[in-house]
C-alpha positions as CSV (number, residue, x, y, z in Angstrom):
1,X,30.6,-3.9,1.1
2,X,27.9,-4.3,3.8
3,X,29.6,-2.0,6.6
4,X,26.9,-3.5,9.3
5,X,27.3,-7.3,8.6
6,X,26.0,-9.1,12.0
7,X,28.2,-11.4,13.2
8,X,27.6,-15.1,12.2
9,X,25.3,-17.0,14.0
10,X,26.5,-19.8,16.2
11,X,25.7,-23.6,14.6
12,X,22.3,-24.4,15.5
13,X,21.3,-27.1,12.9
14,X,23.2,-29.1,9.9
15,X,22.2,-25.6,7.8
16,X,23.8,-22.5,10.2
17,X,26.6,-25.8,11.0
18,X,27.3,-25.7,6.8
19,X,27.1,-21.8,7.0
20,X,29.3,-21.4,9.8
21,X,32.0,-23.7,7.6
22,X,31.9,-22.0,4.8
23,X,32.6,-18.8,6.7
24,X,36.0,-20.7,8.3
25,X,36.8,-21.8,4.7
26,X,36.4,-18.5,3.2
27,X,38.6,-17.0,6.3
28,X,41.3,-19.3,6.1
29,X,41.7,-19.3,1.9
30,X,41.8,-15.6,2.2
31,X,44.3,-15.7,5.2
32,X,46.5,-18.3,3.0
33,X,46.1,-16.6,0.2
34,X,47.5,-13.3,1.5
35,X,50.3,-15.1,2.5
36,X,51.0,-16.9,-0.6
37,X,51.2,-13.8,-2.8
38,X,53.4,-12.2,0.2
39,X,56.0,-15.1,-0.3
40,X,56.1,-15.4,-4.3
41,X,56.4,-11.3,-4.7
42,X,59.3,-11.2,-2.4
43,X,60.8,-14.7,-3.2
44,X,60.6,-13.7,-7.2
45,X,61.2,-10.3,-7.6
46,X,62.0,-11.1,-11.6
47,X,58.2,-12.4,-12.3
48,X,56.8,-8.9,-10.8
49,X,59.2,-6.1,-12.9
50,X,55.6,-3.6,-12.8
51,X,55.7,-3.2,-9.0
52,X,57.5,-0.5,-7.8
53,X,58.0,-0.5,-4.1
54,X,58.1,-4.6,-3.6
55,X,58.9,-4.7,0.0
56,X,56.0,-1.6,0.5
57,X,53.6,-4.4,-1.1
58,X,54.5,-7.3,0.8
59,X,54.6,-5.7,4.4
60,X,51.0,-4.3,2.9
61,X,50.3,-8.0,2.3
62,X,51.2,-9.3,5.7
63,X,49.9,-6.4,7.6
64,X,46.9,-7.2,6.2
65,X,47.2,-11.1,6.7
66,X,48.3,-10.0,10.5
67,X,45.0,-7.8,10.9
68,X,42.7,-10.1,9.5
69,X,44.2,-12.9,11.7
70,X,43.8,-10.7,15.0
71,X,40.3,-9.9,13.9
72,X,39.2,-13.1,13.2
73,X,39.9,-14.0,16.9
74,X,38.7,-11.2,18.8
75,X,35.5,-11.7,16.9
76,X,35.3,-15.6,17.4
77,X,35.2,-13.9,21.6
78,X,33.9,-11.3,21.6
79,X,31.1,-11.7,19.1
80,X,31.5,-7.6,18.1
81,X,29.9,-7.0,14.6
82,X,32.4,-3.7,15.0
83,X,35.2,-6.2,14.2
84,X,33.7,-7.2,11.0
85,X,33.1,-3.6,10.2
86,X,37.3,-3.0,10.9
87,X,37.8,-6.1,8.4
88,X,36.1,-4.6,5.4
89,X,38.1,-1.3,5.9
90,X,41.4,-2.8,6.3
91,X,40.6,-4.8,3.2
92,X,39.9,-0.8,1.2
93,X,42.9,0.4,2.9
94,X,44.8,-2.4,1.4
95,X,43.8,-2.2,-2.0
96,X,44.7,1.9,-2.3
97,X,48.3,0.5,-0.7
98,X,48.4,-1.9,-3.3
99,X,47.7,0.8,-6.0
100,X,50.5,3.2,-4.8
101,X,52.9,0.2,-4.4
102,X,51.9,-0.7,-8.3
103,X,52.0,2.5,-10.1
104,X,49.3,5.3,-8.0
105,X,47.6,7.3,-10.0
106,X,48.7,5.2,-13.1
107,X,48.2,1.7,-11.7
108,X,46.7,-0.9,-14.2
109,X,44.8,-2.6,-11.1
110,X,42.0,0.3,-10.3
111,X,39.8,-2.1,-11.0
112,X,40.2,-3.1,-8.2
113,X,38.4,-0.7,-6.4
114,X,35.1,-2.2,-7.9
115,X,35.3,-5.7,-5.8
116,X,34.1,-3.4,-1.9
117,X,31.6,-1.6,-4.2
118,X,30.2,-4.9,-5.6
119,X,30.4,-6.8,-2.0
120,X,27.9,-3.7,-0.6
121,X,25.3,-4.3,-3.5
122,X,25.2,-7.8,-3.2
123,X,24.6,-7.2,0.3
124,X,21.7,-5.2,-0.2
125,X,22.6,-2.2,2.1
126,X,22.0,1.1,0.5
127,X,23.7,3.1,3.4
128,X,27.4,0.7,3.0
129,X,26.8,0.9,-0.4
130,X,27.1,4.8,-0.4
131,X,29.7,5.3,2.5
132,X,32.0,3.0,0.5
133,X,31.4,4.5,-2.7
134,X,31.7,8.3,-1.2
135,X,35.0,6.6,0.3
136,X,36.5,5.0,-2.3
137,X,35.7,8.2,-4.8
138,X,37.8,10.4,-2.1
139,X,40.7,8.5,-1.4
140,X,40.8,7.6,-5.6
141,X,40.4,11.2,-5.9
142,X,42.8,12.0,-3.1
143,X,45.9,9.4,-4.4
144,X,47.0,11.1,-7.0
145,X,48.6,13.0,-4.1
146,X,51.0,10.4,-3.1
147,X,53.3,11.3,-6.1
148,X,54.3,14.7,-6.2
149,X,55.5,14.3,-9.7
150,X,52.3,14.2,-11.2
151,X,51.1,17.1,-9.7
152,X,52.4,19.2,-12.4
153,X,51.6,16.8,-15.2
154,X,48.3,18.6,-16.6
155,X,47.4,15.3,-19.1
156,X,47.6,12.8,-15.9
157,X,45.4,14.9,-13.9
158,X,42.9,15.0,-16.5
159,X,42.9,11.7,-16.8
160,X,42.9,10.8,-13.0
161,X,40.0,13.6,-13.2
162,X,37.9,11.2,-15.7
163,X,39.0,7.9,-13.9
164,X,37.3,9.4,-10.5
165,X,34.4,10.6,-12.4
166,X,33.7,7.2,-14.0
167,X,33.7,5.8,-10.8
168,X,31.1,7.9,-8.9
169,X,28.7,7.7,-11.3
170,X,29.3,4.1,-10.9
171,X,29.0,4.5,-7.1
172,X,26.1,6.7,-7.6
173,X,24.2,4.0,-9.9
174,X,24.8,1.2,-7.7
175,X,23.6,2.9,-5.0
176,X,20.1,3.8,-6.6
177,X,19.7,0.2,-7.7
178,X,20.0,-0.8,-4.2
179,X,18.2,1.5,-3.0
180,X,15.2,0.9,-5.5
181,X,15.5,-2.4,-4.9
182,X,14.8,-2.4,-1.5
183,X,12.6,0.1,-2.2
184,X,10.3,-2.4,-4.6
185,X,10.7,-5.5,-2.0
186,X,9.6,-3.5,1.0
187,X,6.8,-2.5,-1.4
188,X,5.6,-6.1,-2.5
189,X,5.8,-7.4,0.8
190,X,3.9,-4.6,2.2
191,X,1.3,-5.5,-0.4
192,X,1.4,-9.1,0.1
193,X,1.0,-8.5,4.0
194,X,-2.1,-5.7,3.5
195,X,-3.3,-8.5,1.1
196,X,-3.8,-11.1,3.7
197,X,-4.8,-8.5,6.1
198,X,-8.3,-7.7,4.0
199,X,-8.5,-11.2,3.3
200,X,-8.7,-11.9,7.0
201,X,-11.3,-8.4,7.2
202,X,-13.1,-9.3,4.2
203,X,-13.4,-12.8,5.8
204,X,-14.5,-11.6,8.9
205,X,-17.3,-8.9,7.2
206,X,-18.8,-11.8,5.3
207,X,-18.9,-14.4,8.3
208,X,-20.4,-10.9,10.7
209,X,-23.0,-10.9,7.8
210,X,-24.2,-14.0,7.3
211,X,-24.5,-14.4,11.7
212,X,-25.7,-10.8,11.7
213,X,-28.9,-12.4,8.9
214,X,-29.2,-15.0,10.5
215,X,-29.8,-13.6,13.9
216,X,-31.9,-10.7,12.5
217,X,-34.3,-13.1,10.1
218,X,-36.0,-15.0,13.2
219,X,-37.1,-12.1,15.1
220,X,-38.2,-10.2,12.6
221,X,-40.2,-13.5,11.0
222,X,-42.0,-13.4,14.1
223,X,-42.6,-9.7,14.3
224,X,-44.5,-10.7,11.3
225,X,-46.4,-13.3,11.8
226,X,-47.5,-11.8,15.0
227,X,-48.7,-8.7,13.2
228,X,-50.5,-10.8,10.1
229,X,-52.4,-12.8,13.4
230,X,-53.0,-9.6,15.2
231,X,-54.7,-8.5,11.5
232,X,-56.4,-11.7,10.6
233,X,-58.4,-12.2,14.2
234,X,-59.4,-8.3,14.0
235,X,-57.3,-7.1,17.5
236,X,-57.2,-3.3,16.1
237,X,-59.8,-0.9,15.4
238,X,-60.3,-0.1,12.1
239,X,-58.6,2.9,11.9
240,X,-55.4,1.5,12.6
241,X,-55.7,-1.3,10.0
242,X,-53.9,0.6,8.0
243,X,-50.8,1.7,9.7
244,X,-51.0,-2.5,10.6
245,X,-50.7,-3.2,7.2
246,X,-47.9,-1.0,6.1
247,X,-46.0,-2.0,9.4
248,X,-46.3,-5.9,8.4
249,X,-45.8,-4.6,5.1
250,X,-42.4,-3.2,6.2
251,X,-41.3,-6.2,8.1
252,X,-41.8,-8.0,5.3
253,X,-39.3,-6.5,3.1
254,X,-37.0,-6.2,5.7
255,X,-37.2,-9.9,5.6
256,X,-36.7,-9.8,2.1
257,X,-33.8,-7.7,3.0
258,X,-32.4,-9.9,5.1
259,X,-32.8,-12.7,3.0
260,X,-30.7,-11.0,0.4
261,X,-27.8,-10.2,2.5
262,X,-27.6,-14.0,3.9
263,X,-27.6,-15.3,0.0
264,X,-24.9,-13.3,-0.7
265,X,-23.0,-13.5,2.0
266,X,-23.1,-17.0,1.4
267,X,-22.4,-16.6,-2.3
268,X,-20.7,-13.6,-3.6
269,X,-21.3,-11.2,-5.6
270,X,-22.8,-14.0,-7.8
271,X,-26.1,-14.3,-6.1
272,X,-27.6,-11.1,-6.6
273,X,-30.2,-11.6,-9.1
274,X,-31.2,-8.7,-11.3
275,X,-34.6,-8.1,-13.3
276,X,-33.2,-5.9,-16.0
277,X,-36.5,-4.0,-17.8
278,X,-37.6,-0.7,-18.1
279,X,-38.0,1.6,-14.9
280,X,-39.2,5.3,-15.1
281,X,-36.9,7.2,-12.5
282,X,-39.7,9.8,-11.3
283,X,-42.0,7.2,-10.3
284,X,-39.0,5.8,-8.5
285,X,-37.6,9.1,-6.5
286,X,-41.4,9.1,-5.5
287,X,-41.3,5.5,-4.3
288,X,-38.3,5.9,-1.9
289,X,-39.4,8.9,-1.0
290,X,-42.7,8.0,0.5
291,X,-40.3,5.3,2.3
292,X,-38.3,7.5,3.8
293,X,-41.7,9.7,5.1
294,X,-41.5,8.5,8.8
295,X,-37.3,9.6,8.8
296,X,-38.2,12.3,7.3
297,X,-41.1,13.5,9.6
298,X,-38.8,12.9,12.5
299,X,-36.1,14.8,11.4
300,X,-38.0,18.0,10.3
301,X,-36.6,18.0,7.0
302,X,-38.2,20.2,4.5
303,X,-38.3,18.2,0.7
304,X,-37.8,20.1,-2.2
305,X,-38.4,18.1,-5.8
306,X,-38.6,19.2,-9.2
307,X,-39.1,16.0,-11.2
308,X,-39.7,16.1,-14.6
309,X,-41.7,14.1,-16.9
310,X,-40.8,10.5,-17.3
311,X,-37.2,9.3,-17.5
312,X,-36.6,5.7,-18.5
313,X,-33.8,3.9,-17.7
314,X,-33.5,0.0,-18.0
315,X,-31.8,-2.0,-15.0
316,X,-33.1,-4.0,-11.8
317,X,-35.7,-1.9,-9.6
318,X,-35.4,-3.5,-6.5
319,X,-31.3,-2.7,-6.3
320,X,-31.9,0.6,-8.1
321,X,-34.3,2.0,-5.9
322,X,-32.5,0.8,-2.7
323,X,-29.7,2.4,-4.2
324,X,-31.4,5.7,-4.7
325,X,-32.7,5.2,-1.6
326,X,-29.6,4.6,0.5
327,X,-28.4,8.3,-0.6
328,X,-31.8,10.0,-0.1
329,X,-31.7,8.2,3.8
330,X,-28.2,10.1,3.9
331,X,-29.3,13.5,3.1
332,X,-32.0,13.2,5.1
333,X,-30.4,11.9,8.2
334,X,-27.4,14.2,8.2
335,X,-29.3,17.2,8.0
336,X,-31.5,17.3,10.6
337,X,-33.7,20.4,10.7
338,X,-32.9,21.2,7.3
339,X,-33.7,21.2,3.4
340,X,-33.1,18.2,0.6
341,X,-33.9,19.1,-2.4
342,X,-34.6,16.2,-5.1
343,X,-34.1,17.5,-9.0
344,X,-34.6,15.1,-11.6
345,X,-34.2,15.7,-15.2
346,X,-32.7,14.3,-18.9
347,X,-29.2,15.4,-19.4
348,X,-27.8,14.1,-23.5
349,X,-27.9,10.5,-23.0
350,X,-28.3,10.3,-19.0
351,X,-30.8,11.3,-16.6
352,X,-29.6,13.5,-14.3
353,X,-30.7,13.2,-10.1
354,X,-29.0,15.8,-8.1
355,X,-29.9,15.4,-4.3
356,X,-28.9,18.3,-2.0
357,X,-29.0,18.6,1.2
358,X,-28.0,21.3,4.0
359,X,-26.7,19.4,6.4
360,X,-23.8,18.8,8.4
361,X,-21.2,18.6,4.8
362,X,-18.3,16.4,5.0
363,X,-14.8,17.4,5.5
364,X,-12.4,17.8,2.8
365,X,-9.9,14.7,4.3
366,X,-13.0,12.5,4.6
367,X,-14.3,13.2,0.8
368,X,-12.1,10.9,-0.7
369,X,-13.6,8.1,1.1
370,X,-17.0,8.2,2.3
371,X,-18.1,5.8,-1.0
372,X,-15.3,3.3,0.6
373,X,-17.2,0.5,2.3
374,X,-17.5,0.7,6.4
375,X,-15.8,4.3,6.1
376,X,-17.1,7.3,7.9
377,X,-16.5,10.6,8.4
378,X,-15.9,11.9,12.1
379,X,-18.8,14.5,12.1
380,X,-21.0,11.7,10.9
381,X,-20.1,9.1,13.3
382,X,-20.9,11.8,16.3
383,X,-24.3,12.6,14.8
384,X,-25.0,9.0,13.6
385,X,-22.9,6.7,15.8
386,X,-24.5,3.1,15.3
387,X,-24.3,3.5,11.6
388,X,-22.6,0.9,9.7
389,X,-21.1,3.3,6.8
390,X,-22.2,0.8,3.6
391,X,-24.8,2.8,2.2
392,X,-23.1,5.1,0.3
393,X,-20.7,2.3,-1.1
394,X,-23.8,0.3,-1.6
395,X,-25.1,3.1,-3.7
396,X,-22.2,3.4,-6.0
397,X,-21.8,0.0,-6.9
398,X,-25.8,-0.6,-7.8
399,X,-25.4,2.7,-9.6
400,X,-22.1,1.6,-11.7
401,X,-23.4,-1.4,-12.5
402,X,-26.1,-0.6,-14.6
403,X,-23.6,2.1,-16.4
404,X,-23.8,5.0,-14.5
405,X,-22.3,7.1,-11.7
406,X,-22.4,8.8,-8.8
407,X,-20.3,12.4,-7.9
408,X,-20.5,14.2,-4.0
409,X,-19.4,17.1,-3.3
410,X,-19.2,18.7,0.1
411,X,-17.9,21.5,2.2
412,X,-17.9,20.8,6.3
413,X,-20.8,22.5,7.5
414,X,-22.3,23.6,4.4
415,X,-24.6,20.7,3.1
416,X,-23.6,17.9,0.5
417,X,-24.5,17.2,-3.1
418,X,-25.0,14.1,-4.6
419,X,-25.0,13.6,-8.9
420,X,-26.5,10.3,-10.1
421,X,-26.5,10.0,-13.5
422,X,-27.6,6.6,-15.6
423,X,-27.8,6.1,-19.0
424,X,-31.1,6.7,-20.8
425,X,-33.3,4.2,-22.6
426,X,-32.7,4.7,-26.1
427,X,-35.9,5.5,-28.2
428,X,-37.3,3.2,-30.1
């Protein structure tokens, strides 16, 4: 029995006009039917021989009749949902009254006592359903009081004892379900909400994206055409021909880059296109290295590698070395000033990169979730705050997707180390 039912709304519409009529009907068959089984019990004392106190049970009958009647119209003015929570009670108040006027502690009609119980669960309201089944367990508990015969009678008391047991574990049960009920709804609708909340985000990442490509590829287009002109009409001196070329060289795979992210933003997932084929991993570490030489050089970050002979994996080399890449960038850029060392080596089956780095660490209630995409860590967002946070995620999903994976740990302040291992070409 819900013990905060709100009031019923006011008719609105043909539905809340139905609901309101049922809730006269169900008022007025209940007020009739009070009355009705008030008349017959007293009219025919010979058809009810198992009541006991007859007159007790009427007057019980019409008092509650009388208090439902009175109810009924101070809510229909005063629009109180207090006056709904008086109705329930008088309704548990009558059905003990009825029990001591049909037997107390021995009454066939305990079962009875179920129909409150029942009202709050289908309600849905764990905190009625436990006040009237902490309730109803006292005053069942409490009624075998009301005859002072039975208090000496050790066999009824042990029964009365089992009687109130059996129905608070009942009470106890119901209320769990309820509970756990609500429970599992608030939790799938939560879900469903957060769902349509990162469909919105993811939508909004992808559309950022593709305008983000879109705006990026023009500019740097022309960035390279104007270097490839500046190159082709001989506007340098010689000496700088080269740094030319790497710059145009540059621009063009950032173009490349560019193009990549447009296509799948576009796409999915389904328009990366991978060039699976052998790739020796030192040759690779060197690769990204040399990439990362200007960063590096800026940062005044001593490199330390010990990579040994050749180890081959198969898998795309374009998204692998970007990959590898993406975490060398990190441990370069967050330890500014500092040492990353690069250690490359077969492990069993794998090949084993560990890149360490002395830099700023991460703090323990960021680990979990610097591989999560857009997430960053609070230290890093001060030192690097235009970052975007989708290297590292980046990383880890190139990485697991040709088999392998990718472990960090980290202490705040005390430098971060990143395991990559992938799986080993297999002699032939």
């Amino acid at each position: 029995m819900d013990l905060s039912v709100k009031s019923p709304p006011r008719p609105s519409g043909p539905e809340t006009f139905k609901l309101h009529g049922y809730y006269l009907a169900v008022v007025a068959t209940s007020f009739l039917t009070l009355l009705a089984l008030a008349f017959f019990i007293n009219g025919f004392p010979d058809y009810f021989p198992w009541i006991r106190y007859r007159q007790f049970l009427v007057f019980s009958l019409l008092g509650l009749a009388g208090s439902q009647g009175v109810l009924f119209i101070l809510q229909s003015i005063f629009k109180k949902k207090i006056l709904f929570t008086f109705d329930r009670y008088a309704f548990i108040v009558f059905f003990f009254l009825a029990l001591y006027a049909t037997g107390g502690a021995e009454s066939p009609f305990t079962f009875i006592l179920i129909f409150p119980l029942l009202v709050s669960v289908v309600d849905l309201n764990a905190r009625a359903t436990k006040q009237v089944g902490v309730i109803i367990t006292a005053a069942l508990a409490l009624l075998i009081f009301a005859d002072p015969p039975y208090w000496h009678d050790a066999d009824l008391i042990a029964k009365h004892a089992i009687r109130v047991l059996l129905y608070g574990l009942v009470a106890f049960y119901l209320h769990r379900i309820v509970k756990e009920t609500l429970r599992q709804k608030f939790e799938k609708e939560e879900t469903a909400r957060r769902f349509v909340e990162l469909a919105e985000l993811d939508k909004l990442k992808t559309d950022f994206v593709a305008v983000a490509s879109h705006q990026l590829r023009t500019p740097l287009s022309g960035i390279r055409w104007g270097l490839e002109n500046i190159l082709n009409e001989g506007l340098v001196k010689a000496e700088a021909v080269p740094m030319v070329e790497e710059i145009e060289q540059r621009a063009g795979a950032a173009i490349g880059i560019v193009n990549e992210m447009l296509n799948t933003a576009e796409q999915g997932l389904a328009a990366l296109r991978e060039e699976t084929r052998p790739i020796n991993l030192t040759d690779l570490l060197k690769n990204a290295l040399s990439d990362l030489a200007y960063d590096i050089k800026h940062k005044k970050v001593k490199v330390e590698t010990a990579l040994a002979g050749p180890c081959l994996v198969r898998g795309d080399q374009k998204s692998l070395k970007a990959a590898l890449t993406n975490i060398l960038d990190n441990a370069v850029r967050y330890a500014p000033g500092g040492t990353v060392s690069l250690k490359l080596s077969p492990h069993g089956s794998q090949a084993l990169a560990v890149i360490k780095d002395t830099g700023i660490g991460i703090a323990p209630e960021d680990l979990p979730y610097v591989s999560e995409r857009f997430y960053r860590g609070k230290n890093a967002s001060a030192l690097e705050p235009n970052e975007s946070g989708v290297g590292l995620y980046i990383a880890k999903k190139i990485i697991e997707r040709h088999g392998g994976s990718v472990s960090i740990e980290s202490a705040l302040g005390a430098g971060t180390t990143v395991t990559v291992k992938l799986p080993l070409m297999k002699k032939q």
